[in-house]
C-alpha positions in Angstrom: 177.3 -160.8 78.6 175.9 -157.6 80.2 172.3 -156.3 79.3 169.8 -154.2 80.3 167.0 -155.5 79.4 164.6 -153.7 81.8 165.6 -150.0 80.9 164.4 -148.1 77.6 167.1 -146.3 76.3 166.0 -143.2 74.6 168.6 -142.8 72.2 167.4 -145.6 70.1 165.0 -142.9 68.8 167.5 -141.1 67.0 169.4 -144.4 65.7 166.4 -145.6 64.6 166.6 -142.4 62.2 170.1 -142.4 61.0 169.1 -144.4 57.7 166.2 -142.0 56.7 168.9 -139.0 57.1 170.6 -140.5 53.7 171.8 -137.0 51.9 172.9 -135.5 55.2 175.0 -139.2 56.1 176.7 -139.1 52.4 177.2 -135.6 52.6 179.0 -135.6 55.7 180.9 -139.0 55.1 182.4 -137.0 51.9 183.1 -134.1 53.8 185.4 -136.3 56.4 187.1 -138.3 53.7 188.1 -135.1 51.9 189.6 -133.7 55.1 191.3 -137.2 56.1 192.6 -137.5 52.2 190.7 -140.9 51.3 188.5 -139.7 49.0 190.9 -139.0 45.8 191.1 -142.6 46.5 188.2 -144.4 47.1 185.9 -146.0 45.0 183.1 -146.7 46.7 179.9 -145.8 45.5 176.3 -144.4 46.8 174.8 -147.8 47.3 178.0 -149.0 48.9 178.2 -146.4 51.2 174.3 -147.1 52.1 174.9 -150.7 52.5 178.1 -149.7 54.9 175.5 -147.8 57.0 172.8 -151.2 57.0 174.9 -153.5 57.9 176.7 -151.0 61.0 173.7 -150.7 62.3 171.4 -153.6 61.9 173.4 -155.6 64.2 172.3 -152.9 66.8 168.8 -153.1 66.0 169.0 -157.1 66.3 170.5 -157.1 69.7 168.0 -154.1 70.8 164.8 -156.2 70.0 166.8 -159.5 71.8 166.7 -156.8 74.7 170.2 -156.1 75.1 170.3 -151.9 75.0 173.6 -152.0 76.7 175.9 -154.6 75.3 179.5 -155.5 77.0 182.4 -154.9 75.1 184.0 -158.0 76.4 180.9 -160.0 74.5 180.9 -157.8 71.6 184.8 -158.8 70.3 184.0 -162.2 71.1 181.8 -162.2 68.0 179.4 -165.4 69.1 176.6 -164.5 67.4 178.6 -163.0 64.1 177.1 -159.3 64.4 180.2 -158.5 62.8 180.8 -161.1 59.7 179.7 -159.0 57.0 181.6 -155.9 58.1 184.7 -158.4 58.9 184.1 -159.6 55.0 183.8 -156.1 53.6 187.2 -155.4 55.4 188.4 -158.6 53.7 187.2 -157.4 50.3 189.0 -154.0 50.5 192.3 -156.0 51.8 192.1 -157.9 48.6 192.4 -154.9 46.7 195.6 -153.7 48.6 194.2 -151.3 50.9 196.4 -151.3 53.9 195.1 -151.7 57.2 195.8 -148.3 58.5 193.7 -146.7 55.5 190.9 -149.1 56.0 190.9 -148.2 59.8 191.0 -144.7 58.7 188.1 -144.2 56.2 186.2 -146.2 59.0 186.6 -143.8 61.7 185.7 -141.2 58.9 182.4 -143.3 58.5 181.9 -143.1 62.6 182.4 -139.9 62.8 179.8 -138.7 60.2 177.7 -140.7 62.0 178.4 -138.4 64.9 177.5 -135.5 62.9 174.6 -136.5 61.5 173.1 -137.1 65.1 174.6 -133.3 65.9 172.5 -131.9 63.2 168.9 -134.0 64.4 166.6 -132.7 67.2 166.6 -134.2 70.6 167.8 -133.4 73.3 172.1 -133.3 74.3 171.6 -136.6 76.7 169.8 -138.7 74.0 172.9 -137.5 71.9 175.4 -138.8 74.1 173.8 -142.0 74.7 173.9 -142.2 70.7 177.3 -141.3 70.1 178.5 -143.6 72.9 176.9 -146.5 71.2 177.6 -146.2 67.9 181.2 -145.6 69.5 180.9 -148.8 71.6 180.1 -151.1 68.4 182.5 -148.9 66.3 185.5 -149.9 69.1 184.9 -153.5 69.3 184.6 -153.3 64.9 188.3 -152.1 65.1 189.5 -155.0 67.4 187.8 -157.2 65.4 189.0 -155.8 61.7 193.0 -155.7 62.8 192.4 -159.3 64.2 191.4 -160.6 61.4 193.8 -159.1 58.9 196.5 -159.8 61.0 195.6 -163.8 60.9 195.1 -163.6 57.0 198.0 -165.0 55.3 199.6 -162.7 52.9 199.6 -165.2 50.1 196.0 -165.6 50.2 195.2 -162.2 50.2 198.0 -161.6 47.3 196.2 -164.5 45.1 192.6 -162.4 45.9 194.1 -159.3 45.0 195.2 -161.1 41.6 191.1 -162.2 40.9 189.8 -158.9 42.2 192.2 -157.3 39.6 191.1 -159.6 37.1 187.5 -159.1 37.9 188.1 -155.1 38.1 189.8 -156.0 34.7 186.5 -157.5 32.8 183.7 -155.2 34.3 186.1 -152.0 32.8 186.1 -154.0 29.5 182.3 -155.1 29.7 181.2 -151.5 30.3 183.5 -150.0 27.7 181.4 -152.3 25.4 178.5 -151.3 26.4 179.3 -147.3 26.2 180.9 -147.9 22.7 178.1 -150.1 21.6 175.7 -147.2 22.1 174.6 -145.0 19.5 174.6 -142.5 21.9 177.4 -139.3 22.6 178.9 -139.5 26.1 181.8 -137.3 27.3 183.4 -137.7 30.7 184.1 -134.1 31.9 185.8 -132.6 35.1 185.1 -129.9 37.2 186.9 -127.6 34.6 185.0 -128.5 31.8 187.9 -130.9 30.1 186.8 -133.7 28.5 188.4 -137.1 30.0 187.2 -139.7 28.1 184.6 -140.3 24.8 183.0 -143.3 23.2 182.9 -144.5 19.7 179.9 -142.8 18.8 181.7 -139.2 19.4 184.4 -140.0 17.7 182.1 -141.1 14.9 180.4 -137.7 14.7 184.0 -135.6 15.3 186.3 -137.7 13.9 188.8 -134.2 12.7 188.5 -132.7 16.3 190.8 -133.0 18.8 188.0 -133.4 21.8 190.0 -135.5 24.6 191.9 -132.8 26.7 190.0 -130.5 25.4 186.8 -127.7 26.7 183.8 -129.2 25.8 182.7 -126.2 24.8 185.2 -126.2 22.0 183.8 -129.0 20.6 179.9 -128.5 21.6 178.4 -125.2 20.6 176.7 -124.6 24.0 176.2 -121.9 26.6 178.8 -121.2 28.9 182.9 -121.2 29.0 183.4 -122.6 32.3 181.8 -125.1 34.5 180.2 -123.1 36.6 178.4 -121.8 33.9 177.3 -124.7 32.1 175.5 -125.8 35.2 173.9 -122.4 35.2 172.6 -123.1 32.1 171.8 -126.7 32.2 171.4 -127.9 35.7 171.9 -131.5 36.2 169.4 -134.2 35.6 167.5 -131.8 32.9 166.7 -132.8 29.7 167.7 -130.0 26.8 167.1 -130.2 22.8 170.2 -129.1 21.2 171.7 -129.1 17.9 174.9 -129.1 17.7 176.1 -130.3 14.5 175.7 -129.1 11.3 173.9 -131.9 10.0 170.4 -131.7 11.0 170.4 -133.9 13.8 168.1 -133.1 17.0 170.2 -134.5 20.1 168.7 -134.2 23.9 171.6 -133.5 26.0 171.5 -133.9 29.5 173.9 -133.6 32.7 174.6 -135.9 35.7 177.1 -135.8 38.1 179.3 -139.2 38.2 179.4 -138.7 42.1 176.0 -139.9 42.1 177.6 -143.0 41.7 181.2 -142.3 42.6 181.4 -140.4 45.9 185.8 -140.0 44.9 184.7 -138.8 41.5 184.2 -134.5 40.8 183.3 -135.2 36.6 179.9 -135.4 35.0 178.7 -137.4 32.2 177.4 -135.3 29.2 175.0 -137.7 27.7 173.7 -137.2 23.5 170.9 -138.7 22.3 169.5 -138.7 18.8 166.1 -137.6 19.0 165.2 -136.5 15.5 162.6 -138.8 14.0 160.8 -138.0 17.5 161.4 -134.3 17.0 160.7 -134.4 13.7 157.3 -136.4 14.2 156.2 -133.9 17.3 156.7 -130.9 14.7 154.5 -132.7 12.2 152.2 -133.5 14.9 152.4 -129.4 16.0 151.9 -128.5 12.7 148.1 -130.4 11.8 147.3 -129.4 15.5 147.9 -126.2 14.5 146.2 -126.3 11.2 143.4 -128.0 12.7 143.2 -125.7 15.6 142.9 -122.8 13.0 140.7 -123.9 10.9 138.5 -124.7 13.9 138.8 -120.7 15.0 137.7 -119.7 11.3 134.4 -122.1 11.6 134.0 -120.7 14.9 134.1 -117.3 13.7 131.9 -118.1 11.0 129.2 -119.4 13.0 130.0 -116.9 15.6 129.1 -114.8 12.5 126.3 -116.8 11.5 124.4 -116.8 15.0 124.9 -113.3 15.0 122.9 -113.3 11.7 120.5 -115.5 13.0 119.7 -113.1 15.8 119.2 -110.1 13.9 116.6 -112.2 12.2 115.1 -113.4 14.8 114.9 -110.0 16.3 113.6 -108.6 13.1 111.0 -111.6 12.9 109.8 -110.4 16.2 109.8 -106.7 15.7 107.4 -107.5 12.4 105.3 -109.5 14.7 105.1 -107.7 17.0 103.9 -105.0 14.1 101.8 -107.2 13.0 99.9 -108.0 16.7 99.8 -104.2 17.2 98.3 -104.1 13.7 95.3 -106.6 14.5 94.9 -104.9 17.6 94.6 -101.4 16.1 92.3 -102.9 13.3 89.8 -104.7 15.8 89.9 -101.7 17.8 89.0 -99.6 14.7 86.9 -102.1 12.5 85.7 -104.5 14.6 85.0 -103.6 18.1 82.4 -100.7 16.8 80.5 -103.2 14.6 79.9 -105.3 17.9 79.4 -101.5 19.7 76.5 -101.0 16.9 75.4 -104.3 17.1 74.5 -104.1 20.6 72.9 -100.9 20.3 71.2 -101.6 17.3 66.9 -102.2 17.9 66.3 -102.9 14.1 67.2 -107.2 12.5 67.9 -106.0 9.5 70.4 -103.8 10.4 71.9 -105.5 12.8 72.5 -108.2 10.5 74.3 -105.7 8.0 76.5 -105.2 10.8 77.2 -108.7 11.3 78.1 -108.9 7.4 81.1 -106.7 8.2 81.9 -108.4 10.9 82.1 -111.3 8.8 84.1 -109.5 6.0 86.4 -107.6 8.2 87.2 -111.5 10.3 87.9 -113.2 6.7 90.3 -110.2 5.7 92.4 -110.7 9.2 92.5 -114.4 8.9 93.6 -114.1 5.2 95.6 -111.4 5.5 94.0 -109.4 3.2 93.8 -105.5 3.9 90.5 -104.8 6.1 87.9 -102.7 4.2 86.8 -99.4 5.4 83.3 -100.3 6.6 80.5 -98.7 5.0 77.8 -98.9 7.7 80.1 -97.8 10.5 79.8 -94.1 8.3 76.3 -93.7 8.4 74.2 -92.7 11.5 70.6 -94.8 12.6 68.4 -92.5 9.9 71.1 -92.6 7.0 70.9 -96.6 7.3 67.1 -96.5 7.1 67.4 -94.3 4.5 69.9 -96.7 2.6 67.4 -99.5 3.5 64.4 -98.2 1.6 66.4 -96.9 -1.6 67.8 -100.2 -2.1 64.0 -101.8 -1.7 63.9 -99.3 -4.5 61.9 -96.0 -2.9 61.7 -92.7 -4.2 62.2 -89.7 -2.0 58.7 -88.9 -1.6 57.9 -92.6 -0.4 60.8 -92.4 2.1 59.3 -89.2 3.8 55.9 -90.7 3.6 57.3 -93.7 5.5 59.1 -91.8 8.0 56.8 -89.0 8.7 59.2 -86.2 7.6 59.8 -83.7 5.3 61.1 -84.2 1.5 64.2 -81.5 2.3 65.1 -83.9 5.0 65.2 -87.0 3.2 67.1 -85.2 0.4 69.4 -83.6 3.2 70.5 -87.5 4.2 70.9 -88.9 0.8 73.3 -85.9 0.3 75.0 -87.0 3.4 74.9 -90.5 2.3 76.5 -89.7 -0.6 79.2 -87.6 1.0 79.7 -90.6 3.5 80.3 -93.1 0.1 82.7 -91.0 -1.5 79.7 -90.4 -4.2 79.7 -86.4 -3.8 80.5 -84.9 -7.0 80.2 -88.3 -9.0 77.6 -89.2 -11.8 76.0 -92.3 -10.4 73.0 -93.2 -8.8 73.2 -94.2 -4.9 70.9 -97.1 -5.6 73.3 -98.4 -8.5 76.0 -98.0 -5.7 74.5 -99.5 -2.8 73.7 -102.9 -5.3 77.5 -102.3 -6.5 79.4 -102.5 -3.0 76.6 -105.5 -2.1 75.1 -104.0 1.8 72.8 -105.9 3.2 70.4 -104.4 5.2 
């Protein structure tokens, strides 16, 4: 055996990457069966075709990390170390079926060459490329050798009695999944690329059992958008979920698309999938409904408390207006009533008249802290000689006493009671200013 065990070959880089480039490998590997004319016949599937590319280059990755990055081909068709049993037994597999060896040979160089053009489309540079390609063309070579060796030493009546079980086991897993599809409750058409339905289950035959569906447009027997294929996946695009109703029977179905070469590369239908969904459709309405109940009768409480806090503000805006009418009151009244009592007061030599003053002090305090209205104070009209005045004609004086008190003239004491009486809203009135001055209860 040759090896290299020394030198890093760069290329490994980009076979390292070939299984993470999955949709470009199945794309292409489609693409080169369709030009060869294998793919009408082939029934591989997606995870087959992935396990084709694991097991092509796994053996690579084993020798690599052994540190052989340049294997002989010599060694590699000697198959010591069995690199190549499981692709020799997938070979055997596809010979039990009755593929001929020339077609097998042929869909694998179609798998090699997508290979190739999936390292085409990656970034690196041309010489990692070619180191690439000539490895996976290396293996592939020594594959080939090995795969028409081994068929060739098969004995025909071998692989004619495992043709026989693989037919019989093709046989039951048609039957087991035609079970299962007509077991289900749910309504599955096969379709093609045109739109004609292939192939039904029970459960449509149940629903439509007057219409000729098989053969048929789907859209002949489905009420949905679109009269060719093209448009149908317009309107519903693959692997989305739609609520339909097709049926004149109240039923709520959720139809959806998927493409049977997700599982089939060879295959071009799609699976048109029905399922019942009413009781869950049903339930979600009723469920939409008392949200939406709910949610409205929510909006009206909000409004009415968005009302009532409106309310509540022009209340509490009045409230402060009036109290703030009522501190400008006080104020005004202390200012009027009560500031000039304290102004007197202050100014005032005589006791007994100071302590009038502090009577309406008193009086006028008691009226603001009972919120009574303040009484116009009687004192606060009369000047220093009108309250001396008032003093002596409540001890119960006559004029001429007065003036003889005070040292002045008769016409002047008579001039003050006039004003007195003027000051007391008395002027014009038939009562006596003694009577009045015991009424309205001064104290001098």
């Amino acid at each position: 055996m040759q090896q290299n065990i020394t030198t890093r070959q760069p290329f490994w880089d980009l076979l390292r990457q070939l299984p993470s480039e999955e949709e470009s490998y199945l794309e292409r590997w489609s693409l080169r069966m369709q030009q060869a004319g294998y793919l009408s016949l082939t029934t591989a599937k997606r995870d087959d075709c992935m396990n084709a590319l694991d097991c092509f280059i796994k053996p690579m990755q084993s020798h690599y990390q052994l540190g052989v990055t340049s294997p002989d081909f010599a060694w590699l068709i000697q198959n010591h170390d069995q690199w190549a049993q499981p692709q020799i037994e997938t070979a055997r597999n596809h010979q039990g079926r009755g593929v001929t060896w020339d077609m097998y040979l042929g869909c694998f160089k179609t798998f090699l060459h997508s290979l190739f053009d999936v390292i085409d489309l990656l970034k690196a540079g041309e010489d990692e490329k070619h180191g690439a390609r000539n490895h996976i063309r290396l293996y592939g070579d020594a594959l080939e050798v090995l795969f028409v060796k081994d068929w060739v030493q098969r004995q025909p009546e071998a692989a004619s009695h495992q043709l026989d079980q693989v037919n019989r086991l093709l046989t039951l897993e048609k039957c087991r999944f035609e079970n299962i599809l007509n077991t289900t409750s749910d309504l599955i058409f096969v379709i093609d690329s045109h739109g004609i339905v292939s192939n039904i289950n029970t459960a449509v035959q149940q629903v439509l059992p007057n219409n000729e569906v098989l053969n048929a447009p789907i859209w002949e027997s489905l009420p949905i958008e679109g009269r060719t294929m093209d448009e149908i996946l317009k309107y519903y695009p693959v692997t989305t979920a739609f609520e339909v109703a097709p049926f004149d029977d109240g039923n709520i179905y959720r139809m959806q698309l998927s493409p049977i070469s997700n599982v089939s590369l060879a295959s071009d239908e799609y699976l048109l999938l029905l399922s019942n969904i009413t009781p869950q459709a049903l339930q979600r309405e009723t469920l939409e409904r008392i949200v939406s109940e709910r949610t409205e009768d929510l909006l009206t409480k909000t409004s009415q408390l968005e009302e009532m806090n409106i309310t509540l503000r022009n209340i509490l805006k009045s409230i402060d207006k009036e109290q703030e009418g009522i501190i400008d009151d006080i104020s005004s009244k202390i200012s009027t009533f009560v500031l000039p009592v304290l102004d007197r007061i202050d100014a005032e030599p005589d006791s007994s008249i100071r302590k009038g003053y502090v009577t309406i002090i008193r009086d006028q305090l008691d009226r603001l802290v009972h919120g009574s209205k303040l009484a116009n104070p009687v004192l606060l009209k009369l000047t220093f000689m009108e309250t001396r005045i008032c003093q002596f004609i409540q001890a119960g004086h006559s004029s001429k006493d007065i003036a003889d008190n005070l040292n002045l003239s008769l016409e002047t004491i008579q001039t003050h009671r006039k004003n007195i009486r003027r000051k007391l809203g008395l002027h014009g009135k038939n009562v006596s200013l003694y009577a009045h001055l015991k009424t309205i209860g001064l104290t001098f």
